[in-house]
C-alpha positions in Angstrom: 80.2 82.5 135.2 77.8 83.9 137.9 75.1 86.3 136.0 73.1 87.1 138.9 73.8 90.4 139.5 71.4 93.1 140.7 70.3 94.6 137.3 70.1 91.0 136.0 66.7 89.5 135.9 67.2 85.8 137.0 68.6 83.7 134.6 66.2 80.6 134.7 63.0 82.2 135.0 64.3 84.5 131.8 65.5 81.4 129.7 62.2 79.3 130.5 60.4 82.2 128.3 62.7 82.3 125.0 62.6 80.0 122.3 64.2 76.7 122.6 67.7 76.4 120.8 65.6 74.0 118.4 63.8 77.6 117.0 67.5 78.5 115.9 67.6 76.2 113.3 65.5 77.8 111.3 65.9 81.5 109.6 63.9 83.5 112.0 62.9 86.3 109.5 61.4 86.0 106.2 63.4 86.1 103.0 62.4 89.3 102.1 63.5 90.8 105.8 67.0 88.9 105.5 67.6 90.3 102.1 66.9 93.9 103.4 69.0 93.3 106.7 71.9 92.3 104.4 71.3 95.5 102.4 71.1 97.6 105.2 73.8 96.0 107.1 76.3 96.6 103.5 75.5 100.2 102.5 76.2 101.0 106.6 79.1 99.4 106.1 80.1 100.7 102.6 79.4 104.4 104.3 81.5 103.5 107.1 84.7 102.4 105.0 84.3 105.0 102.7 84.6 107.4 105.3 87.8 106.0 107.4 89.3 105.0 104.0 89.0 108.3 102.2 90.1 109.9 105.4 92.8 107.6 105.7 93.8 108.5 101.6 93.6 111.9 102.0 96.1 111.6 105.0 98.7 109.7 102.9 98.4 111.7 100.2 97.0 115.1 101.2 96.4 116.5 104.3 100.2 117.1 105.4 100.0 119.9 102.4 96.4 121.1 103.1 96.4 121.1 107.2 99.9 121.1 108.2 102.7 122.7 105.6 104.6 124.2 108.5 105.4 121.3 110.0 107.3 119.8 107.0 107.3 116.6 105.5 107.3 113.8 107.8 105.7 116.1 111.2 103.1 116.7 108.6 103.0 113.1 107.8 102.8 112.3 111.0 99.8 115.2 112.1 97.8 114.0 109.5 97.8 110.5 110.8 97.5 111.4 114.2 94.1 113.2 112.9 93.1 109.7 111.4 94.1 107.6 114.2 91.8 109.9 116.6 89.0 108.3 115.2 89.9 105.2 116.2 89.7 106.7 119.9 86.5 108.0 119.1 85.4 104.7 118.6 85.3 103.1 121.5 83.4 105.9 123.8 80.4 105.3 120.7 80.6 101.8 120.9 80.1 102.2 125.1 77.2 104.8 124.5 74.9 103.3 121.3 76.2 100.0 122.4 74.4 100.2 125.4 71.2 101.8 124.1 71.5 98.6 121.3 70.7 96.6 123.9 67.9 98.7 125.8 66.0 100.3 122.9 66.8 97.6 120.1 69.4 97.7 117.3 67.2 99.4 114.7 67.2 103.0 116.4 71.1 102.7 116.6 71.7 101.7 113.4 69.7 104.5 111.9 72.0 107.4 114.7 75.3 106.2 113.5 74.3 106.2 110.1 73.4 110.1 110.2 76.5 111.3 112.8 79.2 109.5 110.2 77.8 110.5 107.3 77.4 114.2 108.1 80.4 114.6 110.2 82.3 113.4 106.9 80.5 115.6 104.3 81.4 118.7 106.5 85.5 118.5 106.2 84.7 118.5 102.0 83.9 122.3 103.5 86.6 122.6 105.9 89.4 125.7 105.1 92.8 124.9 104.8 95.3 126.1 107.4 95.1 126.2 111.4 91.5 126.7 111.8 90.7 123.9 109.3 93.1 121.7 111.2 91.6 121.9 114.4 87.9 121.2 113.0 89.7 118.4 111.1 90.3 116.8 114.4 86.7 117.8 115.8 85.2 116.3 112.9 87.0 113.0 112.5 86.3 112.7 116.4 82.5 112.4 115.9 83.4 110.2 113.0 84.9 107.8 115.0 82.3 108.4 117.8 79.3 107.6 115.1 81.0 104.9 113.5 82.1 103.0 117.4 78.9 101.1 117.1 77.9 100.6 113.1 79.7 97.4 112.5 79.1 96.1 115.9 75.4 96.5 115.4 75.3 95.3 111.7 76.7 92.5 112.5 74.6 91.7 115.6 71.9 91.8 113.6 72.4 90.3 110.6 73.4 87.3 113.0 70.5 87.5 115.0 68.3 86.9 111.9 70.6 84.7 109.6 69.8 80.7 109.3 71.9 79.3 112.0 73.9 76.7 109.7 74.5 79.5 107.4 75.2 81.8 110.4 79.1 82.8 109.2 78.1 83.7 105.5 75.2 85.6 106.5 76.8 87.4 108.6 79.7 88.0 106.3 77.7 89.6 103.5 76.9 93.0 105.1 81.2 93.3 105.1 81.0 93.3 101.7 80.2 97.0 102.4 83.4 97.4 103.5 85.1 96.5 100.7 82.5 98.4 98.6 83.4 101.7 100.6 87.0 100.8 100.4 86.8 100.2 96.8 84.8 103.2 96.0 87.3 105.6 97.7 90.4 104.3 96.4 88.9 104.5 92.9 87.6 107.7 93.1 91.5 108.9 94.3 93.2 107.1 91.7 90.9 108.6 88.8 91.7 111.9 90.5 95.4 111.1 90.3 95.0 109.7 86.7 92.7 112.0 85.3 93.2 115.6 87.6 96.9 115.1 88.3 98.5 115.8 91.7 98.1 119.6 91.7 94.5 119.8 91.3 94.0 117.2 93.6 95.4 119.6 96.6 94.2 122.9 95.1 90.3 121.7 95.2 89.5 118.2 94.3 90.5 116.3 97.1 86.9 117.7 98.3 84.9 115.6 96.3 85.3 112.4 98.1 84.1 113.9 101.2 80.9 115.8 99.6 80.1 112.9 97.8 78.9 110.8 100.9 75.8 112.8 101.4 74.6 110.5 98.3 75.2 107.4 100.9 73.5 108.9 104.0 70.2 109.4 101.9 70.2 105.5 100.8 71.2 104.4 104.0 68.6 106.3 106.0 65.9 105.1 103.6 66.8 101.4 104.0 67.3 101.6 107.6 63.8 103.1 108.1 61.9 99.9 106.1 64.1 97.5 108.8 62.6 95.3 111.4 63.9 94.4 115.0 66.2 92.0 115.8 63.8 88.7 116.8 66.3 88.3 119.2 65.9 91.7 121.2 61.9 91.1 120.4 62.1 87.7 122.2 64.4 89.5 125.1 62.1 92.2 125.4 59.2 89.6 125.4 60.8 87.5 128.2 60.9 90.8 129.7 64.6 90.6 130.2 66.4 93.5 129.1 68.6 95.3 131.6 69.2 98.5 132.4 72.6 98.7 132.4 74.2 95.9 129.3 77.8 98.3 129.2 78.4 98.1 133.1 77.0 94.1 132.9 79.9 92.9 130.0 82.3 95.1 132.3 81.5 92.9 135.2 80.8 89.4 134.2 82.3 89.3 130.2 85.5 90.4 130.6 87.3 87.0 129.5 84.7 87.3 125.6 85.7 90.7 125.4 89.2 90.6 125.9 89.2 87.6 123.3 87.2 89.5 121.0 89.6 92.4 121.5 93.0 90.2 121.1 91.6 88.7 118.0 91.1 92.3 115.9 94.9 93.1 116.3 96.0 91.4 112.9 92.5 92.1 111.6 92.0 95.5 111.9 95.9 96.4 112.1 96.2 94.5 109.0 93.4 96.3 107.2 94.7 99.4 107.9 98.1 99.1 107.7 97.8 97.3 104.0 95.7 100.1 103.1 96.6 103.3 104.2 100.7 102.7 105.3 101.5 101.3 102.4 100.7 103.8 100.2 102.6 106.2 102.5 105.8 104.1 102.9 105.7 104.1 98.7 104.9 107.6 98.7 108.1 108.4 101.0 110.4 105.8 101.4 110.2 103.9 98.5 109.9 106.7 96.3 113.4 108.1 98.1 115.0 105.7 97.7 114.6 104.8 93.9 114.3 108.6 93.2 111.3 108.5 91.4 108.2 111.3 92.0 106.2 110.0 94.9 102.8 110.4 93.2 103.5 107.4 90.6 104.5 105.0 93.8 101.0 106.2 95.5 99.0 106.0 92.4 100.7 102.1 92.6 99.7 102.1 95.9 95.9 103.1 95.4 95.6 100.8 92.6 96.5 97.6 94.6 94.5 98.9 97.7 91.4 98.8 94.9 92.4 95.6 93.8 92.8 94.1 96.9 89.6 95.8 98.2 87.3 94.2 94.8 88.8 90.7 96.2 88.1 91.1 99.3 83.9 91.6 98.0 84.3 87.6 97.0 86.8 86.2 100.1 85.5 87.6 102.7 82.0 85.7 102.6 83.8 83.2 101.1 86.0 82.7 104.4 82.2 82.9 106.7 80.9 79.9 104.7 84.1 78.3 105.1 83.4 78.7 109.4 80.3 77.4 108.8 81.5 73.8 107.6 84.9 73.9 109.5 84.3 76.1 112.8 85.0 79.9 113.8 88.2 79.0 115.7 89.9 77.4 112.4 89.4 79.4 110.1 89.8 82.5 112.3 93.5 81.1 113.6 94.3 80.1 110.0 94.2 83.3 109.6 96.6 85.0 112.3 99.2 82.4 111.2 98.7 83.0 107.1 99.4 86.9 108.1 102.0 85.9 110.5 104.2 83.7 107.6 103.0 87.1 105.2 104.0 89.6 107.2 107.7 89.9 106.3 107.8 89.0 102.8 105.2 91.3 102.1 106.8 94.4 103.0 109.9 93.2 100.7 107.3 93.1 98.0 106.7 96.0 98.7 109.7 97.7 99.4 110.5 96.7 96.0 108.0 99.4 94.3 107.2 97.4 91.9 103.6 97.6 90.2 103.1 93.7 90.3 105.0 92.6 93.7 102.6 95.5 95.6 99.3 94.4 94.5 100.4 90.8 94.7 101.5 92.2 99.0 98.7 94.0 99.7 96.3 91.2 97.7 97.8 88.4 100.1 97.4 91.4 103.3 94.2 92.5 103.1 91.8 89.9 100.9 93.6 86.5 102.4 95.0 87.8 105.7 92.9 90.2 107.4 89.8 89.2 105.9 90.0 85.1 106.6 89.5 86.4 110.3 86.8 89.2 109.2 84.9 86.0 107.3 84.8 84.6 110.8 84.9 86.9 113.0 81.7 88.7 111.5 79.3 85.8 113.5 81.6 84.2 115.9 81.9 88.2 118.5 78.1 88.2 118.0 77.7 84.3 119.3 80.1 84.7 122.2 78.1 86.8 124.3 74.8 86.2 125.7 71.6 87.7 124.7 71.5 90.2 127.3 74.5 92.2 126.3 75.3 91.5 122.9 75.7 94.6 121.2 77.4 96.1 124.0 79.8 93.5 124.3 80.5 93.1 120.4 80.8 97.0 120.4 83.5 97.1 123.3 85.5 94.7 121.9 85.9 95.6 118.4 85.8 99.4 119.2 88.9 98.4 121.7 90.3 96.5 119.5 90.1 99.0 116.6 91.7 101.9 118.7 94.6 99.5 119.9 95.4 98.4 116.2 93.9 100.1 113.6 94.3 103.4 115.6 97.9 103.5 116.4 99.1 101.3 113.3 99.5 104.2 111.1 100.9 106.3 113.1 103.4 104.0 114.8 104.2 102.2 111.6 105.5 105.8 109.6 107.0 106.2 113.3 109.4 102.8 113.4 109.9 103.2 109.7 111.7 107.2 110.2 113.6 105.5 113.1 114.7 102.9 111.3 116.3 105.0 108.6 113.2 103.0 106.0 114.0 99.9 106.8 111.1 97.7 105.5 111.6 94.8 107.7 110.5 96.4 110.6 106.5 96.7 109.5 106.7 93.1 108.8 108.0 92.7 112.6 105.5 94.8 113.3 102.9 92.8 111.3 104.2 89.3 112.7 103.6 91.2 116.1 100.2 91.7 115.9 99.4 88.2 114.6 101.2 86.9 117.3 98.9 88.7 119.8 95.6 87.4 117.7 96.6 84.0 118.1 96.9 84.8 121.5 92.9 85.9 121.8 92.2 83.3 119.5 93.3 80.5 122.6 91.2 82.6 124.8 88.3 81.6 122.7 85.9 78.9 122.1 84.2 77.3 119.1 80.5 78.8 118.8 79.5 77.3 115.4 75.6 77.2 115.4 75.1 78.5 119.1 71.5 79.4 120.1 71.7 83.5 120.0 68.9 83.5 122.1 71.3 81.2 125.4 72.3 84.5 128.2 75.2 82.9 128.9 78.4 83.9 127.2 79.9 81.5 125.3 83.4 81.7 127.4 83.4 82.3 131.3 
């Protein structure tokens, strides 16, 4: 691919000033500044999950009755997950504009913005009134979420890449994700004592406040991690070869479109599995399974919650497990084994749980989330960060997993309640649409190339 472009500082008079790839072998940080980029990198990403997954929760299983009682059941349903899924178009506009300054002003700055917007935009709807009014600063809210949260995981794991021992590349990089599962874990949790201990009423009359108040506790750790962080030795070594550019987001647009629209492809069954074995589940118990065995709803979502936590405390020990894994076998492998473990799982998972049985839903949404979607997170975590060159990184790592997130994660919910009311409840047709996303994965995965051990400090993307 032809990188000489006219906000592009020459390519060979650039790479004659970095390290040589020989430099990668080694952990370029001290112990002490890995340990503390894999702490900052987690609590980010515990904050982050904590936010989408309570807000996710609280649209299963509340904000129909707080935001939108007029509009009935299912409209209500549907509102409140068209409120969650428009932070997932957030996303990408903060992945283009922190992306971007990532790769201008280094990835400590950005890391310590995003922290701040997502945490405070979240502790404000614990305050929001119910009703019209609330609804509408529901939306604004969740909006600069999503817009806060577009370049958090892109830059966490840029940099924990960036300063990971290159044969150890995919379990460093993994370890910050544990966050996710962290957040995740810590929300679901904190809704299913609420349903166990407050009961469903005083959930909706007050409680279901306390999630989102609580995450003021994060932003105050995070913050004061972030602020003992060091730069990136990559961006130090770009700024030192004097090769930064003025314009990274307009530069992927132009010559990395074939890395991002890999890196994009390959979220579908990622992220769409993630959120749909987390957050659609507990809704298609809630209503459709709970219908049809005419039970009360809130014991099938308590079920629900319970195997999300479940699957989430896994998920802490596979997904790192899985990054090692693409460190002895290669990115592509374990990253396409996968798409086609979620693609065989897609089907008889939803008859597990269509079944609404304790036992066959946590052993669905186990198989889902901690084997499925996160055998590709395990990889994926340092493979988007080694397909793009130095130059563009963050901006290109943000693009695509913002894009991916909004075309998945973002409209899974949403179209998955969607299928299942025009299908009368059918169950088989969230497998399809599982299987369906898997299928286009596999797709982004043959669009890829291996990148195990790749110099980070190379401008070249990986893929032309």
């Amino acid at each position: 691919m032809d990188l000489q472009h006219p906000t592009v500082p020459a390519q060979a008079s650039a790479a004659a000033q970095l390290p040589p790839s020989g430099a990668a072998k080694r952990a370029p940080v001290s112990p002490q500044q890995l340990r503390r980029a894999i702490l900052t990198g987690a609590v980010g990403s515990a904050l982050e999950y904590y936010d989408f997954a309570i807000f996710g929760l609280a649209s299963a299983l509340v904000f129909s009755h707080i935001f939108f009682p007029a509009l009935g059941t299912k409209a209500g349903l549907m509102a409140s997950f068209g409120t969650y899924g428009a932070g997932f178009l957030a996303r990408p506009f903060g992945g283009l504009f922190f992306g971007s300054i990532g790769d201008r002003k280094g990835r400590k700055f950005v890391l310590l913005v995003t922290i701040a917007i997502m945490g405070t935009s979240t502790t404000l709807v614990g305050f929001l009134p119910s009703g019209t009014v609330g609804a509408v600063a529901l939306v604004l809210l969740r909006l600069l979420q999503g817009f806060g949260a577009g370049a958090e995981q892109a830059g966490a794991s840029t940099l924990m890449a960036e300063v990971a021992p290159v044969q150890q590349r995919g379990f460093f990089a993994a370890l910050p994700f544990v966050g996710i599962f962290g957040g995740l874990g810590l929300a679901t949790a904190t809704f299913s004592v609420m349903q166990h201990v407050l009961g469903e009423q005083a959930i909706l009359a007050w409680a279901w406040r306390i999630p989102f108040l609580s995450s003021v506790l994060l932003i105050g750790v995070a913050v004061w991690i972030r602020l003992r962080l060091r730069e990136s030795p990559a961006f130090i070594s770009l700024e030192g070869a004097h090769a930064v550019i003025k314009s990274p987001m307009k530069t992927v647009i132009t010559h990395a479109r074939r890395p991002v629209l890999a890196a994009t492809l390959m979220r579908f069954a990622e992220q769409g599995g993630s959120t749909i074995y987390t957050t659609v589940v507990i809704a298609f118990l809630g209503g459709t399974v709970a219908a049809k065995l005419g039970v009360r709803a809130s014991g099938l979502t308590s079920i629900g919650t319970t195997g999300a936590l479940i699957a989430s405390m896994a998920s802490v020990i596979t997904t790192p497990l899985f990054g090692a894994l693409s460190d002895r076998i290669g990115r592509i492998a374990v990253y396409r084994g996968g798409a086609i473990f979620m693609l065989l799982w897609s089907v008889p998972s939803w008859w597990m749980v269509n079944t609404g049985d304790a036992l066959w839903v946590d052993v669905a949404m186990f198989g889902g989330l901690a084997l499925g979607a996160n055998s590709m997170l395990g990889a994926q975590c340092a493979h988007f960060s080694e397909l793009f060159g130095n130059r563009y990184r963050y901006s290109g790592v943000a693009l695509a997993r913002e894009l991916g997130a909004v075309l998945s994660g973002g409209i899974a919910p949403l179209l998955g309640i969607y299928l299942v009311g025009l299908s009368g409840g059918a169950f088989w047709v969230m497998g399809i649409y599982m299987a369906t996303l898997s299928v286009i994965t596999l797709i982004g995965v043959s669009l890829s190339t291996e990148t195990r051990q790749r110099d980070l400090t190379e401008l070249n993307d990986a893929v032309g």
